[in-house]
C-alpha positions in Angstrom: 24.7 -2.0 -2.5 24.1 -5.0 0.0 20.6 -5.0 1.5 20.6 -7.4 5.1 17.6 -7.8 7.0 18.6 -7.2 10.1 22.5 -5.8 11.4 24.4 -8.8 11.9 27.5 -6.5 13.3 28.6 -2.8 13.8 32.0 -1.9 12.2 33.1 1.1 10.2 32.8 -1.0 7.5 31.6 1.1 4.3 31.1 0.6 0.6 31.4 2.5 -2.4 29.6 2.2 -5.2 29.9 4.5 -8.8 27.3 6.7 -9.6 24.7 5.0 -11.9 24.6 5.8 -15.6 21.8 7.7 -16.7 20.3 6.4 -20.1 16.4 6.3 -21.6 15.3 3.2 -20.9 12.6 2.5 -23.4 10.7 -0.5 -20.6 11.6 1.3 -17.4 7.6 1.6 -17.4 7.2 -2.4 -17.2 10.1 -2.6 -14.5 8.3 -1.9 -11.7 6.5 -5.5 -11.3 7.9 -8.7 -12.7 6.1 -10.0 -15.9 3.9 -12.4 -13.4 2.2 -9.4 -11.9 1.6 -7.8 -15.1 -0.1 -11.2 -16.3 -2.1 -11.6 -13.8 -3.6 -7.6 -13.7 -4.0 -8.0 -17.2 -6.1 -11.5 -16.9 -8.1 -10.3 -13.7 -8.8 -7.0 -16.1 -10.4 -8.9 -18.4 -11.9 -11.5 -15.4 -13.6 -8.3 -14.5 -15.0 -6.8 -17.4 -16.5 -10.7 -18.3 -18.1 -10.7 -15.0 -19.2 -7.3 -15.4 -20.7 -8.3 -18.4 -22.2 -11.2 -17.4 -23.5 -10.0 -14.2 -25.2 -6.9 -16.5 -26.7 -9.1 -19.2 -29.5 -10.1 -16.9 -30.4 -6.8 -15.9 -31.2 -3.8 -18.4 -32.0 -1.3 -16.2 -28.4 -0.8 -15.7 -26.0 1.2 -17.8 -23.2 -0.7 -18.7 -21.2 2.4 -19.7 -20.8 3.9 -16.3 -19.7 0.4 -14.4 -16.8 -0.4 -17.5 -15.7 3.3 -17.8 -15.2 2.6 -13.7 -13.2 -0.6 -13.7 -10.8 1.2 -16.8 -10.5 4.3 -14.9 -9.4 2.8 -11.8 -7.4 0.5 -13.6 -5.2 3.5 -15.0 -5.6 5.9 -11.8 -8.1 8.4 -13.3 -10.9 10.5 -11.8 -14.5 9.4 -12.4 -17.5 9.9 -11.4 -20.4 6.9 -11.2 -23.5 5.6 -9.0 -22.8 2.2 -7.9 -25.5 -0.2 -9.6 -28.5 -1.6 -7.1 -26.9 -5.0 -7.9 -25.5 -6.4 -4.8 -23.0 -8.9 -7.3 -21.9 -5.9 -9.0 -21.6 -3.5 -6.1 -18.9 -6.4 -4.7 -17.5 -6.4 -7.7 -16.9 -3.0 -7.8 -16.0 -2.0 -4.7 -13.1 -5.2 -4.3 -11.6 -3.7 -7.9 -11.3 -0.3 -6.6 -9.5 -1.5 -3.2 -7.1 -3.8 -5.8 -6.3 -1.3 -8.3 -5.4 1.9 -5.1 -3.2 -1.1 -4.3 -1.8 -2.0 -7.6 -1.1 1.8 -8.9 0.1 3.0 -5.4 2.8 -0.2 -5.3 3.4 0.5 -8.9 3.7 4.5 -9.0 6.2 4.0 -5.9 8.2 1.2 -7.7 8.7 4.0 -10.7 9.4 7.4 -9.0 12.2 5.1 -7.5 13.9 3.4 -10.7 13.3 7.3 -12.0 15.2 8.9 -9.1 17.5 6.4 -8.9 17.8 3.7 -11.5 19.7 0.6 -11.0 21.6 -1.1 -13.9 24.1 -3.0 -11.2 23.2 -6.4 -10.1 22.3 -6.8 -6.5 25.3 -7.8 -4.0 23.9 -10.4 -1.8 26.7 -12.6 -0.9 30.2 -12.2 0.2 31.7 -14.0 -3.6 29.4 -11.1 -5.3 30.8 -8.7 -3.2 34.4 -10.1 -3.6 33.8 -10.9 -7.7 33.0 -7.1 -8.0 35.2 -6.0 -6.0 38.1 -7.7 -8.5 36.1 -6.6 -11.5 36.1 -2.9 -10.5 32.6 -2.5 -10.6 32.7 -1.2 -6.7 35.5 -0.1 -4.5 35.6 -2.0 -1.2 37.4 0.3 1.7 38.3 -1.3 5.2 41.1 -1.3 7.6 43.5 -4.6 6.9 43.0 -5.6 10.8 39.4 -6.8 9.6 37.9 -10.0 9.3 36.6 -8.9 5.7 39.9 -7.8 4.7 41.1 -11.2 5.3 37.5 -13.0 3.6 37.7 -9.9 0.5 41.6 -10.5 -0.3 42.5 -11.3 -3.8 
């Protein structure tokens, strides 16, 4: 697969590529985001819930319950039902998590469904040596007419 940003030229150019090989992948549910991403939703998880905390510890009328059940349920895309608390802190709080988890589990549930549908073990072909290296090592079958500029850049 080559991905360009924008058609650079129109030929009937075309690549093959063999059908991936399915195996169970024990970490394909970590793929999704690079270990960066996970380290940072993990520390602003626990940012939160210190916050949270310290924003509650002043005020007793509230119940801390409902607003930590919130931030872990939103955190894991699950249902629940709460009052946001009279604190105008908290309420931001709140409310800015919920907008950056929808964002966070939408990106992430898309990212899965499409390593599930179709998972990619091959290395990305972003140059013309990649192309031309797998090409010699069989891993894809390049097919164009011998006339071509690539058939004279792809000849081993």
């Amino acid at each position: 697969m080559v991905y360009f940003s924008t058609p650079h030229t129109i030929t009937s150019l075309t690549f093959i590529t063999p059908p991936p090989i399915l195996k169970l992948d024990i970490l394909l549910a970590i793929k999704p985001f690079d270990y960066l991403v996970w380290i940072c939703f993990i520390l602003s998880f626990v940012l939160v819930l210190i916050i949270e905390k310290l924003i509650t510890h002043n005020y007793m009328e509230l119940r801390k319950v409902d607003t930590n059940w919130a931030i872990i349920c939103s955190s894991l895309r699950q249902q629940t039902s709460f009052l946001l608390p009279p604190v105008l802190p908290l309420r931001l709080m709140i409310c800015c998590w919920l907008l950056a988890c929808f964002v966070m589990t939408s990106g992430y549930s898309g990212c899965l469904y499409a390593l599930m549908a179709f998972p990619s073990n091959m290395e990305t072909i972003d140059t013309i040596t990649k192309l031309a290296i797998a090409q010699t090592n069989g891993e894809i079958q390049v097919t164009l007419t011998a006339s071509s500029i690539y058939f004279q850049s792809l000849k081993v």
